[in-house]
Structure formats: structure tokens, C-alpha cells
C-alpha positions, 0 to 999 in steps of 0.5 A: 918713709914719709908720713902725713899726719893731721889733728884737730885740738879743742880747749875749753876752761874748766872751774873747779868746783871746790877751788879758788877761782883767782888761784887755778886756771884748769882746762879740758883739752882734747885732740884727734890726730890721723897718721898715715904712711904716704911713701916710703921704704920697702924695708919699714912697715906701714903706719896707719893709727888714730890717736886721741888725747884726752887732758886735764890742765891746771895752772895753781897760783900761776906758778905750779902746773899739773896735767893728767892725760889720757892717750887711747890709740887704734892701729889700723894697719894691725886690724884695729888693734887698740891700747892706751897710755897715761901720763902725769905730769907736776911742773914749775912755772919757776922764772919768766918764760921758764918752765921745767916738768917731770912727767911719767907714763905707761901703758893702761891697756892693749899689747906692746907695738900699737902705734902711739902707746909705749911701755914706760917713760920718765921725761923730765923737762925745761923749757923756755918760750919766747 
């Protein structure tokens, strides 16, 4: 099956109000993303689904991160069916240019088998950038 997904993400910073300035670096981030099944395999099903994700970042004396995210979906393909997932996540900022995290998520709301959301998940992370 071929997909075709598209999305806009927008940033804005954040100061928090009861924060050193010099000590976090938040931020507000919010993304929408369209999938769509474009070809595919008489076997699968379908993919239509709108996703939204809605974060709040923040980078504490430029070492420890912190990220709260919410993820509501609508899959178009079960009649407009809505569910949503949460996740946070705590990280280290640990050498330069490494990163490692441990994240958990689950289902807020909605049934099981709506595109974008899940049970449950645990993701432990490292990750380097160049």
C-alpha cells in the first residue's frame, strides 16, 4: 500500500512565568498532518486519518528536557471516529550532540484501531545529531 502524508508544523517560544529566563528554553509547538492511502493492496485497508499534535517543549539549564504532548486523531475511513494519546517524556542532554530520553504514552480517549493513537508505549531513546 502507498500512503501520501502531508503536515504543517508551527513553533512559538514560551517564557514561563514563574522561571529563570536564562535557565529554560520552552516552546509551544503545534503540528496537523493528513494521511491518505493513494494505491494500494486489495488485501489492506484503507487510510484516511487527521492528526494533531499539541507539545510543550522545555530545555532546563540547557541539559535536562521535558516534553508533555498531546495527540488527538479523526479516522475518516471509520465514519470520523476520534481518540487521542498522551505522552511525556524526561531527557538528558548528556554530551555534545547526544541526546537519550525515556518517554511513556497511552490512550485519553477513543476505541482501540483509530489511526494515530495506541494502547500503550514505553520508548527509551539515543540519539546523536550531526
Amino acid at each position: 500500500m502507498a500512503m501520501l502524508s502531508g503536515g504543517i508544523r508551527m513553533i512559538a517560544p514560551f517564557t514561563l512565568p514563574v522561571a529563570q529566563p536564562k535557565d529554560h528554553k520552552a516552546q509551544f509547538e503545534i503540528e496537523a498532518s493528513q494521511t491518505v492511502s493513494v494505491a494500494g493492496d486489495e488485501s489492506r485497508n484503507d487510510v484516511n486519518y487527521t492528526k494533531l499534535e499539541l507539545t510543550f517543549y522545555d530545555v532546563w539549564r540547557g541539559r535536562y528536557t521535558m516534553k508533555l504532548k498531546l495527540k488527538p486523531s479523526v479516522d475518516w475511513i471509520k465514519d470520523g471516529k476520534t481518540g487521542s494519546v498522551g505522552e511525556v517524556e524526561a531527557g538528558l542532554l548528556f554530551a555534545r550532540h547526544w541526546r537519550t530520553w525515556l518517554m511513556l504514552g497511552g490512550r485519553l480517549s477513543g476505541p482501540e484501531g483509530i489511526k494515530g493513537t495506541y494502547d500503550t508505549r514505553v520508548e527509551l531513546g539515543l540519539a546523536r545529531t550531526y
